[in-house]
C-alpha positions as CSV (number, residue, x, y, z in Angstrom):
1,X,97.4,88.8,120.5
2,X,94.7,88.1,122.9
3,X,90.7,88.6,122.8
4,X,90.5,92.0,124.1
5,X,93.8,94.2,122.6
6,X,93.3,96.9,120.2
7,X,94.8,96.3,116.8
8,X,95.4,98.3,113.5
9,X,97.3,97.0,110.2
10,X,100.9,97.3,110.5
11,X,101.6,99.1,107.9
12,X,99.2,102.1,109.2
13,X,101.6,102.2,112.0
14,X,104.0,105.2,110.4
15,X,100.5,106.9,109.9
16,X,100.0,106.7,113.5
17,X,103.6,108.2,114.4
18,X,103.0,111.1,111.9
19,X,99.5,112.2,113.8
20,X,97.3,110.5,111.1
21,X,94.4,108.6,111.5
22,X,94.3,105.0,111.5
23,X,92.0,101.9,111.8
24,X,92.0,100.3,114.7
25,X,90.1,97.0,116.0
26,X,88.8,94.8,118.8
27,X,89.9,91.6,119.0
28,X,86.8,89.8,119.8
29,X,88.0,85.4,119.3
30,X,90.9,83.8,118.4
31,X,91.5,80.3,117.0
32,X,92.1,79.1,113.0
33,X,89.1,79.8,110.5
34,X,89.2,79.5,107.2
35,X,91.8,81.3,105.3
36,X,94.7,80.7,107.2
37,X,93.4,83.4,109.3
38,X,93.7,83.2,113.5
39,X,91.9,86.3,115.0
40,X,88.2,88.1,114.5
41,X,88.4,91.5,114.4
42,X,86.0,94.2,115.1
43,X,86.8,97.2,113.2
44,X,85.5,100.1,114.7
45,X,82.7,101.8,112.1
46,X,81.8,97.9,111.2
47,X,79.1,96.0,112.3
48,X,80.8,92.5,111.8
49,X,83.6,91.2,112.5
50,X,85.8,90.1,110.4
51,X,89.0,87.0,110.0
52,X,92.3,88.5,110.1
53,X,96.2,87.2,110.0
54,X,98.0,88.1,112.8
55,X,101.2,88.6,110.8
56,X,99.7,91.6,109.3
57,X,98.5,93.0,112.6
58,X,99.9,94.9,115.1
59,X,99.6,96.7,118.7
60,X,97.2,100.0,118.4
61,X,99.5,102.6,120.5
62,X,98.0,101.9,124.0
63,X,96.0,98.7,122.8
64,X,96.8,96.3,125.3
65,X,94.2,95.7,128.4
């Protein structure tokens, strides 16, 4: 993943193939923080980012730059 893609949790990504609503995210740094976590997140509806694991992220349909 790199700063800039649009992300949501992959396990929303049935959700998304049934027409449901998902979260999706910006992916504003990468790096390792705290946690084991490599990637800060902006969630959209958030006002702060937040550390995420890229093994639980995925692609948002049509979320690469």
């Amino acid at each position: 993943m790199q700063v800039g893609d649009l992300v949501t949790y992959s396990f929303q990504l049935p959700r998304w193939r049934k027409g449901e609503s998902i979260h999706v995210g910006l992916v504003i740094e990468t790096g390792k923080y705290a946690g084991n976590c490599d990637c800060k997140v902006l969630w959209a509806g958030h006002a702060n980012p937040t550390t995420e694991s890229w093994v639980h992220l995925s692609l948002a349909p049509g979320g690469t730059k």
